[in-house]
Structures are given as C-alpha cells and as structure tokens.
C-alpha positions as CSV (number, residue, x, y, z in Angstrom):
1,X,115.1,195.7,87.2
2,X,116.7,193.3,84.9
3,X,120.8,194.9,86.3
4,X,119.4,194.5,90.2
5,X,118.7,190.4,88.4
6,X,121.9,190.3,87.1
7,X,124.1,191.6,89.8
8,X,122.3,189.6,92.3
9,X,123.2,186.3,90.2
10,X,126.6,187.5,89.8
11,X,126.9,187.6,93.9
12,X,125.1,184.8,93.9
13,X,128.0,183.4,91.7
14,X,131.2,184.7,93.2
15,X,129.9,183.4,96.8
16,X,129.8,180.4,95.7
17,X,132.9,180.3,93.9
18,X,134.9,181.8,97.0
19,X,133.4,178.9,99.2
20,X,134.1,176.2,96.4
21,X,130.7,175.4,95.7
22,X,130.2,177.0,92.3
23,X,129.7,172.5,91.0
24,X,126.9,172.5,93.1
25,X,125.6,175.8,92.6
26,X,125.7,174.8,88.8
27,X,124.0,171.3,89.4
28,X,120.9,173.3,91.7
29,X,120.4,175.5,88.6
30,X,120.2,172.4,86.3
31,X,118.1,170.4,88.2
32,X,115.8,173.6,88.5
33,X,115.6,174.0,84.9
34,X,115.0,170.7,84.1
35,X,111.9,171.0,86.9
36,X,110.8,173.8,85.1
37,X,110.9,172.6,81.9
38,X,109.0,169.2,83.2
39,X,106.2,171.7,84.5
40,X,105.6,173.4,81.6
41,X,104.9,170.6,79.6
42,X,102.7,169.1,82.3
43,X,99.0,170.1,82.6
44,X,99.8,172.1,85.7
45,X,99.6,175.1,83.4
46,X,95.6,175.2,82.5
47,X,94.4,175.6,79.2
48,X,95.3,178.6,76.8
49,X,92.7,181.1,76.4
50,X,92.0,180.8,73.1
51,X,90.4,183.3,70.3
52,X,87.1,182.6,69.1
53,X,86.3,181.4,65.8
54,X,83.4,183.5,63.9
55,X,81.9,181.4,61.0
C-alpha cells in the first residue's frame, strides 16, 4: 500500500512539474500541513482514552 502512496505522489509530482506548477503544488502541501498540525492541537480531537488508575 505504502509503493501505490508513493508512486501516486510521485505522479502527482511530475504533473505538476511538467505544467510548471510544482511552487504551488509545494505551497498547497504546506498550507495543508500547517492545517493539520493546527487541528491536532485543537480540541477537535476528543479526549484520550485513558488507563485507569487501581489504588
């Protein structure tokens, strides 16, 4: 699964370059990682399970 991920990024990557986009391919990916990264820290996520404590 992980080589079908990687050779459709790679397409993905070449098309882009061939059309002269590959900047704003590059800028999509940031501003989706930053968007990512803001929703992981936000409370969006729930609260972790967490193991009970036996006293």
């Amino acid at each position: 699964m992980l080589n079908r991920l990687i050779e459709a990024a790679l397409v993905v990557v070449l098309a882009a370059a061939a059309v002269g986009q590959l900047p704003r391919l590059v800028q999509t990916v940031r501003v989706a990682q930053l968007q990512l990264l803001k929703d992981s820290q936000s409370s969006k996520w729930g609260r972790p399970m967490l193991i009970p404590v036996h006293k």
